[in-house]
N, C-alpha and C positions, 0 to 999 in steps of 0.2 A: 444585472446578469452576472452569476458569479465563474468564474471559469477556472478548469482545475486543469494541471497539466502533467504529467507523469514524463519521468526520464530517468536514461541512467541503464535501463534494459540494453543489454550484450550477451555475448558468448560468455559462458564464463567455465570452469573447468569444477568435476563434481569435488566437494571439499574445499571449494573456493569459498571467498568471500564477493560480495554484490552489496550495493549500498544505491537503493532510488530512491527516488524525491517526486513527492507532489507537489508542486507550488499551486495556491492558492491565490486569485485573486481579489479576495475579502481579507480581514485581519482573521487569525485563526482564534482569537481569544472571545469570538464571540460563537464557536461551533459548539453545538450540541453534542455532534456526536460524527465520528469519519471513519472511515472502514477502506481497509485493503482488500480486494480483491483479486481472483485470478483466473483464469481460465485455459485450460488445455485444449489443444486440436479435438472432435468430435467430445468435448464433456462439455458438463455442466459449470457457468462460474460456480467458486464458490469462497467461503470467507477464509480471509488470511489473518486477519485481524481487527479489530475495533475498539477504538478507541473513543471512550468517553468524557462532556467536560468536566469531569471530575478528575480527569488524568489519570484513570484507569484504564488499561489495554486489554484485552482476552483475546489470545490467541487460538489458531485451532491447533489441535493434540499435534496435528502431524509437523505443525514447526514448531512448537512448544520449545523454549530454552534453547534455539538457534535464530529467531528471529525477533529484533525490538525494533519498537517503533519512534527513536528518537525526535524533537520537534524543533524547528529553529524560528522562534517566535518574529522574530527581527524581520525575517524574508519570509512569514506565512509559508513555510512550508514544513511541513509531516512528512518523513524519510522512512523508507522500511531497509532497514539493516539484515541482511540475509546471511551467515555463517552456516558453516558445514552443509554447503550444496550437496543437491540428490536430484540428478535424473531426472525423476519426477517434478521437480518443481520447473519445470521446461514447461512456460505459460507466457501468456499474455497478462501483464499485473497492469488492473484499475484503481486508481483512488477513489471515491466517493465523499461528497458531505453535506452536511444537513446544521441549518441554524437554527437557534435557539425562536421558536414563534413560530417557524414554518416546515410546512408539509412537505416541499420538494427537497427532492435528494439530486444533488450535481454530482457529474459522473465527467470523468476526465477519458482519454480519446486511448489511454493505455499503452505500457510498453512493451516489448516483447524480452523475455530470459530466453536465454535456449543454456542448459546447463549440462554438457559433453561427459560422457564415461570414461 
């Protein structure tokens, strides 16, 4: 069973910076493929970023070049780095991951942003 854990979600002030962490408990060098997600009160999740084992990342447009997704291989865990907060990204962030052979995708229990005006 692999189990993911997100942290790091606070207050944080709009134009701030935020730095979470997913810690994995499999080695990360053998993922397929991990994906940040998020979710706002009454919306839909949806994708913040995904990264590939190839160590490519694609972001979506709306945090394009304020968000990366650092990796600290040592401690299996995948970081989302968040600069020049906005309001809007006042969500719930999930990690996700999926290993190279298998079908299921591991979902971590998520943190909460609330990002103040």
């Amino acid at each position: 069973q692999v189990q993911l854990e997100e942290s790091g979600g606070t207050l944080a002030q709009a134009g701030g910076s935020l730095r979470l962490s997913c810690a994995i408990s499999r080695s990360i060098f053998s993922l397929d493929v991990m994906g940040w997600y998020r979710q706002a009160p009454g919306k839909q999740r949806e994708l913040v970023a995904v990264l590939a084992s190839s160590g490519s990342t694609n972001y979506a447009d709306s945090v394009k070049g304020r968000f990366t997704t650092p990796r600290d291989n040592a401690k299996n865990t995948v970081l989302l780095q968040m600069n020049s907060l906005k309001p809007e990204a006042t969500s719930t962030y999930y990690c996700n991951a999926r290993y190279r052979g298998r079908a299921y995708v591991y979902w971590g229990q998520g943190t909460q942003v609330t990002v103040s005006s």
